[in-house]
N, C-alpha and C positions, 0 to 999 in steps of 0.2 A: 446614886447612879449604879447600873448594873451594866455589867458587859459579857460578852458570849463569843465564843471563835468556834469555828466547826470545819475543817477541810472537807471539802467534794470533791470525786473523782470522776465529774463528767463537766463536757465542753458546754461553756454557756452561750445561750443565741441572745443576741447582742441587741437585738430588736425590740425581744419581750422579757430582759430580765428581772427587772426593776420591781415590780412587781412578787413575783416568786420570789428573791431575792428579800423583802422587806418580810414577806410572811415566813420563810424559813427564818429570820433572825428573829420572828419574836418568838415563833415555838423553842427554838434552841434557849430560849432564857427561862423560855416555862413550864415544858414538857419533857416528858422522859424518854428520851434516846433512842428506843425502839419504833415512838410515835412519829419523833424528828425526822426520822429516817426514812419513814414511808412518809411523809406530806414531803420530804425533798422531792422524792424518785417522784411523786406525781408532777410535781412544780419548777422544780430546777433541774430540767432533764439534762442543762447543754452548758449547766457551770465549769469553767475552766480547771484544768488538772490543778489540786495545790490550792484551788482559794477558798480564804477561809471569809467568816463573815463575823462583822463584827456590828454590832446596835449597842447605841448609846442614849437613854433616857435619863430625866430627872426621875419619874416612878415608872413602877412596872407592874398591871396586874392582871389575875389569872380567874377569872370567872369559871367556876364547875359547873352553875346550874343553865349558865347561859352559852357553853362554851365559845367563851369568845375572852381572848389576851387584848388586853390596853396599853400602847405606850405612851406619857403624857411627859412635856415637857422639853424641847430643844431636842426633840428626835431625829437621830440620823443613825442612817443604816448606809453601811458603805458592802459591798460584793461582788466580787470579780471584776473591778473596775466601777462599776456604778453604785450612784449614791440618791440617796432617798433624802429630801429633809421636810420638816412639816411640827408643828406645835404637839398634835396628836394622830395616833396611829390605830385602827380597831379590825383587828384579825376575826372573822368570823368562823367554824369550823363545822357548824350545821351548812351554812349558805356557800360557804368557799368565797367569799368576798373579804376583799381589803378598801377600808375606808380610811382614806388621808386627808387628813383637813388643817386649815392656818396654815396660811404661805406655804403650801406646798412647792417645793421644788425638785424635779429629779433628774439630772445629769447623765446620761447612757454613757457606755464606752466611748463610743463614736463621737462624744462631744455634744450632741444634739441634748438641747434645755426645755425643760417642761415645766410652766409656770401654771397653777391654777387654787384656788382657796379650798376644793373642793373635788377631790377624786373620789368616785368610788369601779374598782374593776373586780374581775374573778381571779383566780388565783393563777391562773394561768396570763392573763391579759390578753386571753379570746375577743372577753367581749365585754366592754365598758361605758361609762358615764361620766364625761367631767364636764364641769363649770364654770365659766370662767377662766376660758383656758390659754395662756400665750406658750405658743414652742417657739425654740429658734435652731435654728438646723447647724450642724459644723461649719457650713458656708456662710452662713449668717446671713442664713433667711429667717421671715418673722411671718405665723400665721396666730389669730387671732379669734376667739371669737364667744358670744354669749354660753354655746354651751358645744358641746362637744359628744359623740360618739363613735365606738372601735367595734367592727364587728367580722368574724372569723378570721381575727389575729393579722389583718391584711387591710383592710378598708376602715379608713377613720374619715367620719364626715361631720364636718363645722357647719355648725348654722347660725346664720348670718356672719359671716367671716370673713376677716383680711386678711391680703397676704402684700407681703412686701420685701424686697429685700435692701430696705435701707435700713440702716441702725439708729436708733432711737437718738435724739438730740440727749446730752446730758444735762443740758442748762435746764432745757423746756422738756423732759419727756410727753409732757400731752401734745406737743406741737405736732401736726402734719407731717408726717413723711415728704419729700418730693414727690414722690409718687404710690400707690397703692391700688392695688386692687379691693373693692369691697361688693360680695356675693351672698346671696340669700343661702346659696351653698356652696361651701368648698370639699370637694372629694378626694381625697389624699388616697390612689390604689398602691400600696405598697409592692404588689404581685406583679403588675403591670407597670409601675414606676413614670406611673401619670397625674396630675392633678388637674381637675377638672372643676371649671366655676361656672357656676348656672343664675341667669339673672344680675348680671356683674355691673357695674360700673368703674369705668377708670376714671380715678381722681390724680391731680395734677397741680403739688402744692397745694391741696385741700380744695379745689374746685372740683369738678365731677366736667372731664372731658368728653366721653363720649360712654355709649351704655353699650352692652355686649351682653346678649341673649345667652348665648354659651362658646365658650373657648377649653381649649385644653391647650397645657405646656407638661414638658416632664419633667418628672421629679427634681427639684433642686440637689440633690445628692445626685443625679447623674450626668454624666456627662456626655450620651451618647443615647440617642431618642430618635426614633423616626418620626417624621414630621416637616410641615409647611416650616421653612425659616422665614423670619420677617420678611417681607418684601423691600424695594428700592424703588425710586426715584429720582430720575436726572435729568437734564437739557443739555445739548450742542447745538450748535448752528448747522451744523450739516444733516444730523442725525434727526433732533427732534426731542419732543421728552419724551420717557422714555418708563415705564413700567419693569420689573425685574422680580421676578417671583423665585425662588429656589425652593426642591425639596430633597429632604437628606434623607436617605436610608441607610439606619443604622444595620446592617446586615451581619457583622461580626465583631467579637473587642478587636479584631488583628485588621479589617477591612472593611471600609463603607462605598459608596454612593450619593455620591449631587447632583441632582438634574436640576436646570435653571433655562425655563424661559423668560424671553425678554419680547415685550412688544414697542418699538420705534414708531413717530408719529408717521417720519419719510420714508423710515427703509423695513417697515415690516417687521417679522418674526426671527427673531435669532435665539439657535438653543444651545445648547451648553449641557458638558456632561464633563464629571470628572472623577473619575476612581481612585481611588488612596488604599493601601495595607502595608502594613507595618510587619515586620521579622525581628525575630530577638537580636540581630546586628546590624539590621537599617529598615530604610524604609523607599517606596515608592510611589507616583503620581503619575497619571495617565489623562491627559485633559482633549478634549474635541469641541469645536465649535465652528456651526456653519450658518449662514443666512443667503437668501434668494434677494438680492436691491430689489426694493421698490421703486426707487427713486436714484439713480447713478448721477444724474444730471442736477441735484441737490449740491454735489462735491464741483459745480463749478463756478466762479467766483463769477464777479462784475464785470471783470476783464475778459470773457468769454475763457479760462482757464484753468484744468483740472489743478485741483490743489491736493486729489487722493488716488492712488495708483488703481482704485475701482473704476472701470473703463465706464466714461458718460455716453448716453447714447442707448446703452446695453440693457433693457428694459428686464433683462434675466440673468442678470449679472450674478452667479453664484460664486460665494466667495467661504473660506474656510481656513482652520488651521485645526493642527495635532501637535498635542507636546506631550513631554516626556522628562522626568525628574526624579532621579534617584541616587541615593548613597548608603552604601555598605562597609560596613567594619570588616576586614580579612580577619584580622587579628588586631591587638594593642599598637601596632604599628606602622600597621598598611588600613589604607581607605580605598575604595572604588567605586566612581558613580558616573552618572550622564546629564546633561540636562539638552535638550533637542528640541527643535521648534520647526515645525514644515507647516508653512500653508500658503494660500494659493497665487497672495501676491504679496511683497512686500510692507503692505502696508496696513495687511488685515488687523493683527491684534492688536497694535498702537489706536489706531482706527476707531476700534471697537472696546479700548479698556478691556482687555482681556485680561483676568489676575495672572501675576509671576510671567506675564510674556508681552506687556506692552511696553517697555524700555525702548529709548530711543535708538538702540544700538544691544539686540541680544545675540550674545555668545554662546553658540550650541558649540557644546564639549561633550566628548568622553574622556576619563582622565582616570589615572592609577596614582597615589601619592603615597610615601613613605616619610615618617620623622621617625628619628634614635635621636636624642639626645641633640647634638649640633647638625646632625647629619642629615641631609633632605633629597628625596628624590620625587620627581615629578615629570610623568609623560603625558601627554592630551591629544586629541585631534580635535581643531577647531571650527569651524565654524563661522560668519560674521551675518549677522541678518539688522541691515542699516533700515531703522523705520522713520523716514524724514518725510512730513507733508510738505513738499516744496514746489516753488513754480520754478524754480530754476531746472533746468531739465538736466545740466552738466552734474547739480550734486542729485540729482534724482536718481541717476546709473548709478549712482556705488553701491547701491544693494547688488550689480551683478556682478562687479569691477570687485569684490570682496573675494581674496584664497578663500580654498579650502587648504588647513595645517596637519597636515599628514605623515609625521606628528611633529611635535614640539616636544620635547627631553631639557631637563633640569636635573644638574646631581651639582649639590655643593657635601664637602667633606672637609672635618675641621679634626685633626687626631686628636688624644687627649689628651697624648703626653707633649712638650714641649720639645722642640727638633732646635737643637742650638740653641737651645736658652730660648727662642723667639716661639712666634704662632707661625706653623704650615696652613695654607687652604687650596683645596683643590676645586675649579667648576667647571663642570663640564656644559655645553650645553647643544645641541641640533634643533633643526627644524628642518622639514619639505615644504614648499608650498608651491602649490598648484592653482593655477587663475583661468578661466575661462575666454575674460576679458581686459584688454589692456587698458587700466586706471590709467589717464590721462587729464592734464589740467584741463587742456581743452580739446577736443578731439576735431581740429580742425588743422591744415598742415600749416609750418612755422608762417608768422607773418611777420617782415621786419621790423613793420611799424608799432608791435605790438610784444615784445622782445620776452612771453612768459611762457614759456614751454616747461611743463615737468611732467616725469615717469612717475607718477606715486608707485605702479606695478607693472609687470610685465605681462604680458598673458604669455604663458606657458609654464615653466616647471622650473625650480631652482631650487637649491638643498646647498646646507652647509654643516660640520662640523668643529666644536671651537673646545678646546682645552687650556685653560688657564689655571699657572700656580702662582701661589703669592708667597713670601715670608716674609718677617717684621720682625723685629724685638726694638722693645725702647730700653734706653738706658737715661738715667736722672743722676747729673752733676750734682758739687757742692754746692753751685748757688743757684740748683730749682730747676736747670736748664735740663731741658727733656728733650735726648734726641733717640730718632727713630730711623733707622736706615731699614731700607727696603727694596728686595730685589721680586721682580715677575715677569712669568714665563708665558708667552699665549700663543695657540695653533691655531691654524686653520683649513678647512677643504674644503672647499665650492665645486659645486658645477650648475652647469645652467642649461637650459633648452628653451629660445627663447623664441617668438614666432617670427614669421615677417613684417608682421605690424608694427611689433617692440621695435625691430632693428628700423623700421623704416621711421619712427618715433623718436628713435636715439639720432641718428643719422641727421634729421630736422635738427635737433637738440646742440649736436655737432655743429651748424650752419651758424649759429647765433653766438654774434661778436661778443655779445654779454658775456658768455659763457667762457670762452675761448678753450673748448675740448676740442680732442680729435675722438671720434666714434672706433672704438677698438675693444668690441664686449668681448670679452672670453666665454669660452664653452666651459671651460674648468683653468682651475688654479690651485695653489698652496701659497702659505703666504706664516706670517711670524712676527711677533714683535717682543722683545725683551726690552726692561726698564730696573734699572738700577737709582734708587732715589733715598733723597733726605729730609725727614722731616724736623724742624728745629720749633720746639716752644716755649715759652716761658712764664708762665702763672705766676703772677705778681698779685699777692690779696694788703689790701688796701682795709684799715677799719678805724671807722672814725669815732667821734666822743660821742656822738650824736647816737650811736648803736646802729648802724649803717656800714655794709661790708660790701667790696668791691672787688672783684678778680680781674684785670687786663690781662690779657694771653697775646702779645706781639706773638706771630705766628709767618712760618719761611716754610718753602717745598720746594726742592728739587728733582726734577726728574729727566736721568740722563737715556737718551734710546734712539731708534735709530729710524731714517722718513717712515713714513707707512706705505705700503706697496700698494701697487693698480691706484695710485690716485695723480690727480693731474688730469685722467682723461674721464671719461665712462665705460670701463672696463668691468665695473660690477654691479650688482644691483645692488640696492637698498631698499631693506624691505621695513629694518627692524629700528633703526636710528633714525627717524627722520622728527621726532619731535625734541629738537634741539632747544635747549630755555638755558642760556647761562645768566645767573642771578646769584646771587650770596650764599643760596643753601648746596650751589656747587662748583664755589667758590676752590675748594680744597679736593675737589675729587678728584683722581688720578686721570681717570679717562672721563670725560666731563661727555660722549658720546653716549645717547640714549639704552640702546641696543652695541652687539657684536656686529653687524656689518661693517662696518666703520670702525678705524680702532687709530686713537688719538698719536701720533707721530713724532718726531721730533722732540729735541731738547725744552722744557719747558720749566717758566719758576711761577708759584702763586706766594703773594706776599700780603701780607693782612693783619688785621686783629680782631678777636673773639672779647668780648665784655658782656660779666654777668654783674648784678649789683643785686642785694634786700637789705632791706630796710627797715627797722624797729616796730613798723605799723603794717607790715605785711604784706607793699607794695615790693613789687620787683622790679629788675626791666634787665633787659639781654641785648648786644647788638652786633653788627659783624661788618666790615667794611676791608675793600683788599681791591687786588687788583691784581694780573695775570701776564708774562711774559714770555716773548717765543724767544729763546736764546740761542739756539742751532735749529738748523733741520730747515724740512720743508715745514710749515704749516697746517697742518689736514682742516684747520676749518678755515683757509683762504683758497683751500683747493675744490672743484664744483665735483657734484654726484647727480647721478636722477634728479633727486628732489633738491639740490641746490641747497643741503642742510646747515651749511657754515654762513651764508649769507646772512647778513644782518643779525649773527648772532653776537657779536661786540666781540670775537675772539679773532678774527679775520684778518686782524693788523697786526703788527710786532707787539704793540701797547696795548692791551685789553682796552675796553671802556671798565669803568670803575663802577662798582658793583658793592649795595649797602643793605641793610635791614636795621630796624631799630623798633624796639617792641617793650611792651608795658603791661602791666596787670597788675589787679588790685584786690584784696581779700572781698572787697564791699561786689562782685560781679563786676566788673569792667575789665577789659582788656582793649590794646589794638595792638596795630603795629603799621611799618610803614617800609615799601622796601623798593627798591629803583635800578639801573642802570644807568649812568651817564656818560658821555664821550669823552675817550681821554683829551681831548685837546680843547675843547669847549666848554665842558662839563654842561653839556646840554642835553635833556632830557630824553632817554634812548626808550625806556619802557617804563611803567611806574604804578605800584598799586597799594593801595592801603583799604585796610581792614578796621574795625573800630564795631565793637558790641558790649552790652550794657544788658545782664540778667539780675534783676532783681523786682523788687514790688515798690507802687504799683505797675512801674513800665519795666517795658524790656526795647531795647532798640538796636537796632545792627547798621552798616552801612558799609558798601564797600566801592570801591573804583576803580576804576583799568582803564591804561592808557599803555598802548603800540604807538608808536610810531611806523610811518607808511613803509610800507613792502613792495617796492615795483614786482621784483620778479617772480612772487611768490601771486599775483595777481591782485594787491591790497593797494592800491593808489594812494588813496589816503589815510590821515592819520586816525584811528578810534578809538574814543573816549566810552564809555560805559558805566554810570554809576546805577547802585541798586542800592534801596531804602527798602526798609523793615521798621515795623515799630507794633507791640503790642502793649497796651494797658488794663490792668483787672479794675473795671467799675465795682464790684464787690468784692468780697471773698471767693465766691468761686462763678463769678460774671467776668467773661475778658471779651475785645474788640480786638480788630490787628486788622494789620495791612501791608501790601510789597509793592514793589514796582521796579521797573530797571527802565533808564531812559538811556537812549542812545544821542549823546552831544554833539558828533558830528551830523548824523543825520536828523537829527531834531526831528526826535518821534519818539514817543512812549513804547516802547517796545509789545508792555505787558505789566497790566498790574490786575491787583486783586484786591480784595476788603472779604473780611469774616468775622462774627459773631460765635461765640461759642458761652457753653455752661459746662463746670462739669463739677462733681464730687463723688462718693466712694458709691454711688447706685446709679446712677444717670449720666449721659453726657447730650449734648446739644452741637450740634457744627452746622454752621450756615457760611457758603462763601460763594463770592461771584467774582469773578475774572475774565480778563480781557486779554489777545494778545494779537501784535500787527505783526504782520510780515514787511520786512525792509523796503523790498521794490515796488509790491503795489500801494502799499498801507491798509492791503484786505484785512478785517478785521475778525475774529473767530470770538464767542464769547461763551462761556458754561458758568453753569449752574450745578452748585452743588450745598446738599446737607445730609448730616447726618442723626440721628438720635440713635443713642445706645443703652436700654436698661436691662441691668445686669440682672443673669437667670430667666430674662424676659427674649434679648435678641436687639440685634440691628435693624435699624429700618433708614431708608435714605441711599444714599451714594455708596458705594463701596471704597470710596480714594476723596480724598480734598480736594477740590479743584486749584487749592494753591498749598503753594509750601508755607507753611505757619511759623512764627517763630513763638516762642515760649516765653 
């Protein structure tokens, strides 16, 4: 064996090295240095600075009469990243061609594989001939085919050839792909960075789906190609099915272009546009979408009753939205973006599946945010756009009954160093909020008989600011006892401007014996609460013979402070606390209120314990049980607000209701957990919900349940039960089925369920699902239709979203 090293001082093209590359290292083993040097400069114009080459043969020979070098033998030629390999090797110097034969194989920089028995090119790799040729691209794509030609260093065209980008079975490589394309011709434009198949057939699993005259897709190496995207198809009940065609123009690396029309069987033409560019510190999105109804009167149920805010009737109901999406890097430390959504009614883009803006509830922001290390700060103006198809026409207004948050400020600050041995935190926090309309349970004036009146808002304007400090330190006795004393400081400054409506709203509110307020809003206030508290715990670890260890944490909190101001009557709003849930997970929390409007009062203790256990075999489990006492003061969740936040929240009495959780998990995919409220005097059932899921093969299964108990005042009469089921199984290795559903047990109705099909492995995927869902009061029923198939480097085709939630 002979070997050869040469350094080159020019950049090599990555495209057509291989080639030059293999004929420079055989001259370097057999030619004299002056001759080496000119067949570089014509062949290896674009070798990288520094690399040298190296060929490694069993023999090597040097033909005078023929000029032409032979390498035979385990031949490999490795340069500038790319390698040559092949049984033999035959350099011609009259003809300027290189012939590679026996297992050729040649590896580019780029990763991309070239299999063929039989190469012959020019020395250049202008313009060539192979045979029997398979490449596989860096992305792992595969084309294929009898014979092969390259012509001006740009255009390589396969005849009769495959392409595909599935990978080869290892067990079976002659076995079918999933899927494949096979063409009389495949045109690989390397300049234009298209491939184009003529006379094609798509095969599916090794049948032959449908035949295709001519198609172009681009290049598998690229990621950004003008061009038709697959198209889509779906069904609604209101809508219709639905056709969906998109086309991208790739216009820049930094900026493109989507246009997407869609044709509805009932409502016609809706088109779609959406602009994207990216900046070296962020990026941004600009989307439009409008349609003329065909059909408005489509959106009205059985009951003669619109179920979609597109006015029936309106034979030219034009509807639309604009949105807007972006974030920016200032620096490593600051962000700033938007995300905005305006259109013509609340109900357009949910309506219409519109991408990134049909959410049942989107939050248009502008926002400024800062992280250091502990330290955070965050402003926004917000936004709320409620997209609910409903016949209830009371929750239909809260799209207009929604602030604007003009702004909202968040600063938490944590020093670094320790202040007294303990941890300092400071939070700041404000908001404005302005309402057009006053959010009201029911917008009708109080009725005795009918005792539910709440302000969720006010219409007009209100603003508050709130400063809070904390400080902690724990200290750990001899025998494990862990105590924590804790003092905190919190401000506040309100004002309010509230309309005539509110006050004639509250004043109603007032009248109601339930209640027993006096209406006394204020315009402005200040207000304060300090707390001086002790936290005592005691981690006891328990470990048995069995290798099984257990932590009990008997756990106490006191917290000494003084009533909370403006309560008792309706003196402030609540804009910010009103989703009260006292349960186990806040169980220990010092102010167990959601938000800063409300700030928890009086003397208070939570008494409990925390248990963690594992176990030899990898199972766990945690649990937490306790219970809550008002030992001084007034009460703030026995005292009424606006929304009447403390009622039924189990904290209302001197005695909490008692409050548990208990949860498990297991190495093999299972987990649940189970968690409640109960009455301290009965221990009768106050709320209660368990969870339980199960991932593994073949099934996967979940289940979960919820149970309230009745709410008079909050408008809930009776008790609700809700469970929902999941279950998916893989019929093969990558074949699954699945299904959901949630039934409502009080009202005994199926709420909503769903069934899907699916395929998928590393080229293909398949999604088929069909779902149903009722509305509670009429039992109108709404059903869609959806699939998806996705082949990779090929495109989506189908639905753009599942029609249901899947589980895995």
């Amino acid at each position: 064996m002979r070997e050869a090293f040469l350094p080159s001082n020019r950049q090599a093209n990555l495209a057509r090295l291989y080639a030059a590359s293999a004929l420079a290292c055989l001259l370097a083993c057999a030619v004299p240095l002056p001759a080496f040097a000119q067949e570089v400069g014509k062949m290896a114009t674009n070798v990288p600075a520094g690399s040298q080459m190296l060929l490694a043969a069993d023999t090597l020979v040097y033909n005078n009469d023929s000029q032409t070098v032979t390498a035979v033998g385990g031949v490999q030629i490795d340069y500038g990243g790319n390698r040559l390999v092949a049984q033999k090797v035959v350099y011609d110097r009259n003809t300027k061609r290189m012939v590679a034969s026996g297992n050729v194989e040649i590896v580019n920089s780029d990763g991309t594989k070239i299999n063929s028995q039989h190469i012959d090119i020019t020395d250049d790799f202008a313009d060539g001939f192979v045979n029997a040729l398979r490449v596989e691209t860096i992305d792992k794509a595969y084309f294929a085919a009898e014979s092969a030609e390259r012509m001006g260093g740009v255009l390589t065209t396969f005849h009769n050839g495959v392409y595909t980008a599935c990978e080869p079975c290892e067990d079976k490589p002659d076995k079918a792909p999933t899927w494949r394309v096979k063409a009389r011709k495949i045109i690989w434009n390397g300049e234009k960075k298209t491939v184009r198949f003529e006379n094609a057939n798509f095969e599916f699993f090794g049948f032959p789906l449908a035949y295709l005259p001519a198609f172009e897709i681009a290049d598998p190496t690229v990621k950004r190609k003008s061009g038709f995207l697959i198209p889509g198809i779906s069904y609604n009940s209101h809508l219709g099915y639905s056709v969906r065609i998109p086309y991208y123009f790739a216009l820049s690396p930094t900026y493109d272009l989507t246009v997407t029309g869609s044709g509805y069987t009932k409502q016609g033409f809706l088109g779609e546009a959406e602009w994207r560019q990216r900046f070296n510190n962020g990026e941004y999105t600009l989307k439009i979408a409008g349609i003329q109804q065909r059909d408005p009167d489509a959106f009205i149920d059985s009951a003669g009753r619109n179920v979609d805010s597109g006015a029936a009737g309106d034979p030219n109901k034009l509807r639309g939205m604009m949105g807007t999406q972006g974030q920016f890097a200032i620096n490593e430390r600051w962000n700033f973006g938007w995300d905005v959504l305006l259109q013509t009614d609340k109900d357009f883009s949910s309506t219409y599946n519109i991408d990134k803006y049909n959410a049942a509830v989107h939050q248009s922001s502008v926002y400024l945010t800062g992280l250091n290390g502990r330290n955070y700060f965050d402003v926004r103006a917000m936004h709320f756009d409620v997209q609910e198809n409903t016949l209830n026409s009371n929750i239909a207004a809260r799209s207009n009954q929604q602030p604007w948050v003009l702004p909202s400020l968040d600063y938490a600050y944590i020093p670094d160093v320790a202040v007294a041995g303990g941890q300092l935190s400071l939070n700041v926090n404000a908001r404005v909020l302005r309402r057009g309309e006053l959010d009201q349970t029911f917008n009708t004036p109080y009725d005795a008989s009918t005792p539910v009146q709440r302000v969720r808002g006010i219409e007009g304007e209100s603003g508050r600011l709130t400063a809070e400090t904390e400080w902690k330190r724990s200290f750990v006795t001899d025998d494990g006892l862990v105590l924590t004393p804790l003092l905190a400081l919190q401000g506040d400054v309100d004002y309010l401007n509230a309309s005539s409506a509110s006050l004639t709203a509250i004043n109603q509110m007032a009248a109601n014996p339930d209640i027993n307020a006096s209406a006394d809003m204020r315009s402005s206030f200040a207000r304060y609460m300090a707390t001086a508290g002790l936290e005592m715990r005691w981690p006891l670890l328990f470990s048995m013979a069995s290798g099984s260890s257990h932590v009990i944490e008997p756990m106490a909190q006191v917290f000494l402070r003084p009533n909370e101001q403006y309560v008792g009557g309706l003196s402030i709003p609540n804009e910010d606390a009103q989703s009260m849930v006292f349960d186990a997970t806040t169980l220990f929390e010092r102010d167990k209120f959601s938000g800063y409007d409300r700030i928890e009062g009086g003397s208070r203790a939570n008494v409990g314990f925390r248990y963690s256990g594992s176990y030899i075999n990898g199972w766990g489990t945690n649990a937490i049980f306790g219970q809550s006492y008002q030992i001084g003061g007034v009460n703030s969740f026995a005292e009424p607000d606006l929304v009447n936040v403390g009622a039924y929240s189990g904290l209302q009495t001197t005695k909490s209701d008692y409050v548990g959780l208990f949860g498990v998990n297991s190495p093999n995919g299972f987990a649940a957990s189970v968690s409640g409220r109960f009455d301290e005097q009965t221990f009768e059932m106050r709320r209660a919900e368990f969870k339980a899921a199960y991932s593994g093969l073949p099934v996967s299964l979940s289940a979960k349940y919820a149970f309230i108990q009745a709410q008079p005042l909050y408008g809930f009469t009776t008790d609700r039960h809700e469970v929902t089921l999941g279950a998916s199984t893989h019929l093969a290795q990558n074949w699954r089925v699945f299904g959901t559903g949630t039934y409502d047990l009080q009202e005994s109705l199926l709420v909503k369920d769903g069934v899907g099909f699916a395929y998928n492995d590393s080229c293909f995927t398949y999604l088929m699902t069909y779902s149903q869902s009722r509305d509670l009061n009429t039992r109108e029923v709404t059903q869609s239709i959806g699939f998806n198939l996705s082949f990779r480097t090929l495109g989506d085709f189908g639905s753009s979203t599942s029609a249901i939630d899947t589980i895995q």
